[in-house]
C-alpha positions, -999 to +999 in steps of 0.1 A: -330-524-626-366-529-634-387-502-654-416-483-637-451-500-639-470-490-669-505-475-654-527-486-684-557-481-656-575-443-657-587-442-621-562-464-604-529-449-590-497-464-595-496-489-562-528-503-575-518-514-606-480-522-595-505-547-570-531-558-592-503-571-619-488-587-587-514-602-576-523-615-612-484-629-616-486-651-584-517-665-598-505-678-629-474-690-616-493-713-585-504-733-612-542-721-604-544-704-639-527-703-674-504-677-687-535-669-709-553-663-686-528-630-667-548-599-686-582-617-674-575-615-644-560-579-638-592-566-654-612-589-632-593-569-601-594-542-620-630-545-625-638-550-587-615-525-575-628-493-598-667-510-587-657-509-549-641-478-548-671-455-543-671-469-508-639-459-497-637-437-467-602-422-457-615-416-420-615-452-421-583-467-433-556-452-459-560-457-496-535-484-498-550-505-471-583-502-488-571-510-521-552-543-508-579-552-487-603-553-519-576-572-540-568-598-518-601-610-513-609-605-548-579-632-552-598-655-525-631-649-544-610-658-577-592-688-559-627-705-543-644-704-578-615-718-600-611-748-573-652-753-575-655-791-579-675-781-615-644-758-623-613-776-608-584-770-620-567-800-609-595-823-626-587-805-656-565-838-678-545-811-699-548-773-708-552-765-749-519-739-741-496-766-730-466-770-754-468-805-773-445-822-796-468-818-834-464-849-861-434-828-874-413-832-839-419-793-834-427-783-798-467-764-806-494-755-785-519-784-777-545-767-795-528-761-826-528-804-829-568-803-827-589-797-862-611-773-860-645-795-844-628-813-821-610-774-804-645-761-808 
């Protein structure tokens, strides 16, 4: 059985954070972005939502349309500027949180092998 979304979120109800931490999961686990990289993102959604909300109109559309509408295409926005040809992940040789065997044999993050100059 799985336990009720935390709302860590003043301002947002309970189906926009159950979305934006969806949202954020399906991100990480396309390959897109790093498992570092999860609370970034839901505050970057986060972010966009609380700045976007002013303009909500309920004549319009209900609050949960709204609020998907403005996620999703904060996800496209997010998407297009991660696969930017300056910014692409897949150019990218190796990220500094993949697990690598250290001198020792012990499975370590990759930047945890790098002194200090060289993971600066």
């Amino acid at each position: 059985m799985r336990r009720p979304v935390e709302n860590t979120y003043p301002g947002l109800g309970d189906y926009a954070v159950k979305l934006i931490r969806t949202r954020a999961r399906e991100l990480v686990r396309s390959g897109r972005f790093t498992a570092a990289d999860q609370d970034d993102l839901e505050q970057e959604l986060v972010i966009d939502l609380l700045k976007r909300f002013p303009k909500f109109y309920p004549a319009f559309a209900k609050e949960v349309t709204f609020v998907q509408r403005i996620i999703d295409h904060k996800v496209a926005s997010l998407i297009d500027a991660q696969s930017a040809m300056v910014r692409d992940y897949r150019m990218r040789k190796a990220s500094l949180h993949h697990e690598v065997e250290d001198g020792d044999g012990d499975c370590v993050e990759r930047w945890e092998t790098l002194d200090e100059a060289r993971y600066l």
